[in-house]
C-alpha positions in Angstrom: -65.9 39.8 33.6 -66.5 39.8 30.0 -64.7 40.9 27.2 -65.6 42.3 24.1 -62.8 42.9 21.2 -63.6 45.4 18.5 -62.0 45.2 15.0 -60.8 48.5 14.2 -59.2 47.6 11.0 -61.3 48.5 8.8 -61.7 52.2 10.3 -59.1 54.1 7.6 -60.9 57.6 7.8 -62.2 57.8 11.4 -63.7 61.1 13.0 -65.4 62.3 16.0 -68.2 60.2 15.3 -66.7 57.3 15.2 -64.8 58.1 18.7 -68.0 59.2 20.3 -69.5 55.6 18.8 -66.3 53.5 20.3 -66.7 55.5 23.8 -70.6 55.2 23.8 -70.0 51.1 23.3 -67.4 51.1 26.5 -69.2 52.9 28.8 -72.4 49.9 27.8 -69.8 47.7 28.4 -68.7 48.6 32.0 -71.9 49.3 32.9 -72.5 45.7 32.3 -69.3 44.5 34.2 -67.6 44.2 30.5 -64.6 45.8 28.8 -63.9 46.7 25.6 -60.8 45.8 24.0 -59.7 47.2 20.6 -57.8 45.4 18.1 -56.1 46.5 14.7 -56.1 50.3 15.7 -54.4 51.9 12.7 -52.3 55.5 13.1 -55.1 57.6 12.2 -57.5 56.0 15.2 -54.7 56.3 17.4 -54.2 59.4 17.1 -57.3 61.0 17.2 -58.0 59.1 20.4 -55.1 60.2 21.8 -55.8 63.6 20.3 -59.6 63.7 22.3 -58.2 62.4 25.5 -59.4 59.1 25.7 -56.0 57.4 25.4 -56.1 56.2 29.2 -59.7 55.4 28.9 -59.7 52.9 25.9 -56.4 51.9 27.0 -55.0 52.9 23.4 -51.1 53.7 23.3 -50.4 56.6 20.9 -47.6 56.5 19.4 -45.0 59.5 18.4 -42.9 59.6 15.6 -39.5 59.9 16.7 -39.3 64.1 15.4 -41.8 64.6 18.3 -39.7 62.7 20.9 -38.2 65.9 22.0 -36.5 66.3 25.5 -37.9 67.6 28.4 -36.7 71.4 28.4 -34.5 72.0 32.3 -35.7 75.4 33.7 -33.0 77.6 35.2 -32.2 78.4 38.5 -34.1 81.6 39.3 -31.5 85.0 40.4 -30.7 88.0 40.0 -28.4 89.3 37.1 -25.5 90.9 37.7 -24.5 94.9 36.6 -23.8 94.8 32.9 -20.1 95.8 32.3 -19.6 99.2 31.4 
């Protein structure tokens, strides 16, 4: 299988055209038994990745500041409420 690494270093402003460019290049590339591998993925990229779902596809970690690492909220036990006092 071949391998094909993309600099992505010098991508400070990236938008959706430049996500739809990186995803049209990976699908060429499997289709010709490749993969794609990108390199020097700044914030920005990341982000937007993650942000149009191709995280998993492009194999691109996205990264969350530590504010949005918030804990899993526990769901309560479902019942019936008691009579309010009187």
């Amino acid at each position: 299988m071949r391998s094909v690494r993309l600099d992505c270093g010098q991508l400070e402003a990236p938008t959706a055209a430049t996500i739809d460019q990186i995803a049209r290049l990976h699908v060429a590339m499997r289709r010709c038994g490749g993969e794609l591998e990108l390199t020097n993925v700044n914030p920005c990229l990341r982000e937007l990745i993650g942000f149009v779902g191709l995280a998993g596809v492009l194999r691109v970690e996205v990264r969350r500041q530590p504010e949005q690492w918030k804990q899993p909220r526990c769901v309560e036990e479902e019942g019936e409420l008691g009579d309010p006092p009187a």
